[in-house]
Each structure stands twice: as C-alpha cells, then as structure tokens.
C-alpha positions in Angstrom: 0.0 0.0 0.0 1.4 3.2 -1.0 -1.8 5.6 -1.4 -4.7 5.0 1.1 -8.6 5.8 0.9 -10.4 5.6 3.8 -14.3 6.0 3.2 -16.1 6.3 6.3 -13.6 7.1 8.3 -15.4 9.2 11.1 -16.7 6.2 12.5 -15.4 3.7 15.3 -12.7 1.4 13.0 -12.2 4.5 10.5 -11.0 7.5 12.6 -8.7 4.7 14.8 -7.8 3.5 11.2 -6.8 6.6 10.0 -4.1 7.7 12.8 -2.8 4.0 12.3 -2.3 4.4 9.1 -0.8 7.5 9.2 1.6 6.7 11.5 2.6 4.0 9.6 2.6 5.1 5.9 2.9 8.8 6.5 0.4 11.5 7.0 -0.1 13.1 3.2 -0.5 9.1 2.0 -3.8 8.0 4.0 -6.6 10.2 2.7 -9.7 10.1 4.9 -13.2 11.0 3.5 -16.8 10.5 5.4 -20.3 12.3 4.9 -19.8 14.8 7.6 -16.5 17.3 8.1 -13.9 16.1 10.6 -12.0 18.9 12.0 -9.5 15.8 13.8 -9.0 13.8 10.8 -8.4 16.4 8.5 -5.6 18.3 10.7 -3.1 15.8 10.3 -3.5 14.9 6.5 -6.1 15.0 3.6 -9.8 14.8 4.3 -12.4 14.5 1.5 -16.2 14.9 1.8 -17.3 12.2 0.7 -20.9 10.5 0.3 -19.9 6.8 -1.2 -23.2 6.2 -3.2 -22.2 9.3 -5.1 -20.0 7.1 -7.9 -18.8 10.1 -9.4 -17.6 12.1 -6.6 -15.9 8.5 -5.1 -14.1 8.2 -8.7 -12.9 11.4 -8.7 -11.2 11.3 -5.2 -9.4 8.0 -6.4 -8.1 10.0 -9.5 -7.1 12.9 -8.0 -5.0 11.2 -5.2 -3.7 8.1 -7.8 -4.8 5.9 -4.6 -3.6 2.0 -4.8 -5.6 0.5 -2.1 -9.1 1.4 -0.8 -10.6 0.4 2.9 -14.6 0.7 2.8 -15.7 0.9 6.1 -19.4 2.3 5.2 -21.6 0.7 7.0 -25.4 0.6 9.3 -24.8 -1.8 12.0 -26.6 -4.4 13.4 -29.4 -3.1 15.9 -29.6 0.1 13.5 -30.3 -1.6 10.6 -33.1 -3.6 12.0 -35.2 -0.6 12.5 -34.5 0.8 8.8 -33.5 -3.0 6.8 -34.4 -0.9 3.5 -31.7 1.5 3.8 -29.3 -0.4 5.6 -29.4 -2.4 2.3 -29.5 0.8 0.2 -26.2 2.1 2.2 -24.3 -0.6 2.8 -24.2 -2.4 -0.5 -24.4 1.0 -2.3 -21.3 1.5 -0.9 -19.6 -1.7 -1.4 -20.5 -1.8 -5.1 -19.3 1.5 -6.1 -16.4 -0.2 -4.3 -15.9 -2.7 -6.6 -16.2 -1.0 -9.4 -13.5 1.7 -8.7 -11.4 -0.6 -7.1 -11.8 -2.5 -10.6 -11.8 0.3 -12.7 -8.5 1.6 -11.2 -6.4 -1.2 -10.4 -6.9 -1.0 -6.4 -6.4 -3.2 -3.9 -9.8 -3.2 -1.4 -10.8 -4.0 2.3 -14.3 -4.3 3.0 -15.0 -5.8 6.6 -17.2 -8.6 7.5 -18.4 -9.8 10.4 -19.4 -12.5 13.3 -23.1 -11.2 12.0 -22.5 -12.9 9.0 -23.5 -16.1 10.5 -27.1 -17.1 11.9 -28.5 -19.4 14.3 -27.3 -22.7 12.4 -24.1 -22.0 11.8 -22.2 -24.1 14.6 -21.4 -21.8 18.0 -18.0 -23.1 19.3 -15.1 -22.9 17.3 -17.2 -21.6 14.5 -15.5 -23.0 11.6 -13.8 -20.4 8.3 -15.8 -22.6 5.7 -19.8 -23.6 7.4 -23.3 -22.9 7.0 -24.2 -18.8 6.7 -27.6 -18.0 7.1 -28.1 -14.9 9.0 -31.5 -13.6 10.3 -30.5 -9.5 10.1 -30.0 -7.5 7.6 -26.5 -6.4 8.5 -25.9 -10.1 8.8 -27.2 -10.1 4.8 -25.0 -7.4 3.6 -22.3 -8.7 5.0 -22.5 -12.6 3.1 -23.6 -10.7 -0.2 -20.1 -8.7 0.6 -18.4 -11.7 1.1 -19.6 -13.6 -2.3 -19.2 -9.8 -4.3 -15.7 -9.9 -2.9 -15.0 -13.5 -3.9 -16.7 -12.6 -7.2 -15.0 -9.7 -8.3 -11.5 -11.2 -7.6 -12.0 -14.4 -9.5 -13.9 -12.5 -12.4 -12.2 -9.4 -12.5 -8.9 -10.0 -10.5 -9.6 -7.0 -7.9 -7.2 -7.6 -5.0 -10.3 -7.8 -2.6 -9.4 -9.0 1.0 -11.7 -9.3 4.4 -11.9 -10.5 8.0 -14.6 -11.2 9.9 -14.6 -8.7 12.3 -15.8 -9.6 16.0 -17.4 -7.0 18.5 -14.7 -4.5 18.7 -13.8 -2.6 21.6 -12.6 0.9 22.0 -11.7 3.6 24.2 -11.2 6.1 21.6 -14.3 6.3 19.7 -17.7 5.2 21.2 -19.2 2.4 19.0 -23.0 3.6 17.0 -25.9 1.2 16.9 -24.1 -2.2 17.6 -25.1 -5.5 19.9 -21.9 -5.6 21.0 -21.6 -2.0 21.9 -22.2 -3.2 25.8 -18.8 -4.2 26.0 -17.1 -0.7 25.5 -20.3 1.0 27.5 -19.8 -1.1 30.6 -16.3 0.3 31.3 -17.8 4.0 30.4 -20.0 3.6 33.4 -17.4 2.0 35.2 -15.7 5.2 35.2 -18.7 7.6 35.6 -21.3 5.8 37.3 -19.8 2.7 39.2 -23.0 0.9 37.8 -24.0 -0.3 34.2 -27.3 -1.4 33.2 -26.5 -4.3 30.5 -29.2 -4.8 27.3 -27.8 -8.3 26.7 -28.6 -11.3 28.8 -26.1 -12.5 31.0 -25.2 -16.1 29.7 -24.9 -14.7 26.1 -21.3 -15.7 24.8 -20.0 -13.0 21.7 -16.2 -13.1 20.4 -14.5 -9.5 21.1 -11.4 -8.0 19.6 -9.3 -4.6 21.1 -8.9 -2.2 18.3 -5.3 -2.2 18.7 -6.1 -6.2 17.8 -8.3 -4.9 14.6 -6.3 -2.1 13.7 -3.2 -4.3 12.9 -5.4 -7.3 11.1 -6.1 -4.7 8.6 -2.6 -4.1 7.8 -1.2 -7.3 8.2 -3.8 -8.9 5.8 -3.4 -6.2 2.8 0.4 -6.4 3.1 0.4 -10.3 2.9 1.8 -12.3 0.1 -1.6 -12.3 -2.0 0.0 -16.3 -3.2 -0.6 -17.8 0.2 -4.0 -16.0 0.5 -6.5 -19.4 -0.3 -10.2 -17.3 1.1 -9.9 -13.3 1.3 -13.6 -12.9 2.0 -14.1 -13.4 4.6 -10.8 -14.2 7.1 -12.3 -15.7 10.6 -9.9 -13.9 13.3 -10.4 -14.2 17.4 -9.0 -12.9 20.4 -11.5 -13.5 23.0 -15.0 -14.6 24.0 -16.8 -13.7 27.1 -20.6 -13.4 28.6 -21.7 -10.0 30.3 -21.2 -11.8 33.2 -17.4 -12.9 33.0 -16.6 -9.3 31.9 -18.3 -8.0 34.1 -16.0 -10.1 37.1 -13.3 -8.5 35.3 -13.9 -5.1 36.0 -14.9 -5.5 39.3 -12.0 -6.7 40.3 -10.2 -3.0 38.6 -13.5 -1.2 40.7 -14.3 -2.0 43.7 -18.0 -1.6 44.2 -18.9 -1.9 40.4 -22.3 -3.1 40.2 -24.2 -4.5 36.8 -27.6 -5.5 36.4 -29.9 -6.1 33.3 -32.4 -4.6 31.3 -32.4 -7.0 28.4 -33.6 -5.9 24.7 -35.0 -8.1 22.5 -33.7 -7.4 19.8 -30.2 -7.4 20.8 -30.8 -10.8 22.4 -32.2 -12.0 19.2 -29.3 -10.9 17.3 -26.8 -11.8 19.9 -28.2 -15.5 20.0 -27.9 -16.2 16.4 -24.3 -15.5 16.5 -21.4 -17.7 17.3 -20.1 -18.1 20.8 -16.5 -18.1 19.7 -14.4 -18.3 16.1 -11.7 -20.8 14.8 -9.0 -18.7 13.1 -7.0 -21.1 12.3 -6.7 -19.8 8.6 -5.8 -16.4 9.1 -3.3 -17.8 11.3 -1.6 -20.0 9.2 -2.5 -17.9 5.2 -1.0 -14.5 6.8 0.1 -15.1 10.3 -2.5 -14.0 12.4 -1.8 -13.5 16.2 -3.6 -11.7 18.7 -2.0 -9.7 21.1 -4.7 -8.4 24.1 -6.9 -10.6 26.4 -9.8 -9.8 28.6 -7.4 -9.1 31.9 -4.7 -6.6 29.5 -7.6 -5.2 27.3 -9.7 -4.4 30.4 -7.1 -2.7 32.6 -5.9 -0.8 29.6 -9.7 0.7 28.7 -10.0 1.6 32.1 -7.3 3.1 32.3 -7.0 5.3 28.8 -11.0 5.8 30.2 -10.6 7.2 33.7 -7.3 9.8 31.7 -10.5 11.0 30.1 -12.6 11.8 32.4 -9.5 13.1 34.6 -8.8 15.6 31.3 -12.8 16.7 31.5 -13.6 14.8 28.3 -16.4 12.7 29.8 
C-alpha cells in the first residue's frame, strides 16, 4: 500500500484506522473521507467529503489522489439496521458496489469488513468454523454474506485484489461504537468510570467473540500487506481474540473497581441478534495464510480501557 482511501472514516474502526495508518505510511498518504467534516482527521492529513453512493464524486477522489488501495468501512450496524433493513441495504451495498467498481476500474487493492453477524442461528457456535453454513437472520448479517460472495466474485472474475476479516465485536476507548449489539462491551467500562454501575441490554449467559482495536487495527494491515499467493479465502478471514458473557466481563472489571455493580435490562432485539451468533471463532486460517496473532486478552484489554478511560474523564472529556 502506497496511497490509502479511507471511506467512512469518522466512524469507530475508521478514525482509529486513520491515525494508524498515518503513522505507519505517512500522513499526506492515507486520505480520509466520510459524509460529515472532521475537524481531527483532516488536521493531520487529507480529508475529503465524501458521500460513497455518489459514484462520481468517489471516482474522482481515487483520481485525484492516484490511490492504490481502498478500505470501505461504510456501513449501518446491526441493531440500527433492524429498525430501517431498506436503507441499511441501500447504504451498505451501495457502498460496497461502487467499491468494486472503482477498485476495478482503477487497479486497487480493497478492504471491505465482514463480520461474526454474518452467521445465523445454524451455523455451529464453538469454534465456528472459516468454511460452514451462513444463514443470518439481520439485515446487517445479509449485507455482510452478499459482501463476502461480491468480494469472492470480483476477484476471481475481474482479478480485484479484494481482501476481508470477519470482524468480531470490537472494543474501544477512543471512539464510542453507534448502533451495535456488541456496543455493551465498550459501554460497561464507560459507566465504570462515571457511574460505578451499568445497566447491561444483553442477557447474562450470552457468549459474543471480542477484539481490542489495537487487535483490529493491525489485522487490517497485516492482511493487505500479505503475500496475496498464500491467501487461499480473502472474504471473509475468521480472526479471534476473546470470547466472554456479560457476566465474565463483568468479574473482570470489578476486580479493577471495587463496588462496580451491573444489572440487566435486556432488549429483544439485541438478544435476538446476539443468540444467532457464534459463541466463539476458529481462526486457524488467518493464522496460518498471513500469520494472524492476537496480542490483548480480557485481563490486558480491560485494565488498559479503564485506564485510557478514567485519563478522560480526569482531562474533563467525559
């Protein structure tokens, strides 16, 4: 990767994505563009407004800059897009195809993430395999497996360098997540810190893989600068770190506050969604196709978030 375009970069993986880039291939080389202005992203290097159905516009950007390599991150999340399926649709594979196409069009290489939502309530939970059944029961989960298969189609059909991982809840203690089941596990050290108390929306025997940015962040990387010969799937890599119920990382924090307290106010449709996904991933082909290694657990991640967390509220950001 030489010359980077971010589209949606304002949200939780793109404005982390950005800096990491940055520091990595240089500020002036990572362009960042998203529907709305970012005063933060565009200090340290370009910024484009960008609105990624607009074809056009999303062309011209790749021109102007001569970019090589493309991450997509536009995207309605999970418990968002069940309350407006039609335009999570419209959004998120409007996105992905214009995508494609310039990717295609201009000889770019192209990230699009997937996710643990793109597998449903029979796909098996432990261990869940990189090759099984995907039959999700969300929209998000939808767009994601049409993502997959428009990934897979484009690179065998048109030789687009398209590459993916399957992204699992991520947490964060940068940006706050928008509209995700997962989002509990970055809120409940938020209200660690303020409140000493969390009310959970996710019942407390529900098991969900989870990733540390830091984790995520470096996947990205180390997956578009691998040796594209050893790559055997692309779309969609399974990658882990750790799985956990509201209820084991809940243990962990109160053992970093003493007092914490956590009880439950489930919704439905986060439950729903939450128990048609896997309990935990087998990554054992992003592991041996690019070398794929975790690097944070529940006990590092957790002390780390609290404190980067309680720095912020000490620096009157909360």
């Amino acid at each position: 990767m030489k010359k980077i375009l971010i589209v949606g970069a304002g949200g939780q993986i793109g404005s982390e994505l950005t800096t990491y880039l940055r520091s990595i291939y240089g500020d002036a080389n990572v362009v960042a563009s998203d529907m709305r202005e970012s005063k933060a992203l565009g200090e340290a290097g370009p910024f484009e407004l960008l609105d990624a159905l607009d074809a056009k516009a999303y062309a011209g950007i790749v021109s102007k800059y001569k970019i090589d390599s493309i991450f997509n991150l536009v995207a309605l999340l999970s418990a968002t897009g069940e309350k407006i399926p039609q335009k999570a649709w419209e959004i998120n594979i409007g996105a992905l195809m214009n995508s494609l196409e310039i990717a295609r069009e201009n000889n770019c290489a192209l990230f699009t993430p997937s996710s643990i939502g793109a597998f449903g309530p029979s796909t098996p939970k432990d261990k869940t395999p990189q090759d099984t059944l995907m039959r999700p029961t969300t929209i998000y989960g939808v767009c994601k497996v049409t993502g997959e298969l428009l990934g897979d189609y484009y690179h065998t059909r048109f030789g687009v360098d398209t590459r993916s991982v399957r992204f699992p809840g991520l947490i964060s203690s940068l940006t706050l997540p928008g509209g995700g089941t997962t989002d509990y596990a970055v809120e409940i050290f938020y209200e660690a810190v303020k409140s000493g108390k969390f009310t959970c929306p996710v019942p407390s025997d529900v098991y969900m893989d989870m990733m540390y940015m830091p984790d995520a962040l470096r996947a990205c990387v180390e997956l578009m600068e691998a040796d594209p010969s050893k790559l055997v799937h692309r779309n969609s890599f399974n990658i882990a770190s750790m799985s956990f119920t509201p209820e084991i990382i809940c243990a962990e924090v109160k053992k970093l506050v003493p007092g914490f307290t956590m009880d439950y106010n489930v919704d439905p449709v986060k439950e729903s969604i939450a128990r048609s996904w896997p309990n935990s991933l087998d990554d054992t082909c992003a592991r041996e196709e690019w070398g794929w290694a975790p690097k944070w657990d529940l006990a590092s991640m957790s002390a780390d978030m609290l404190e980067k967390i309680k720095e912020k509220k000490a620096k009157g950001l909360l």
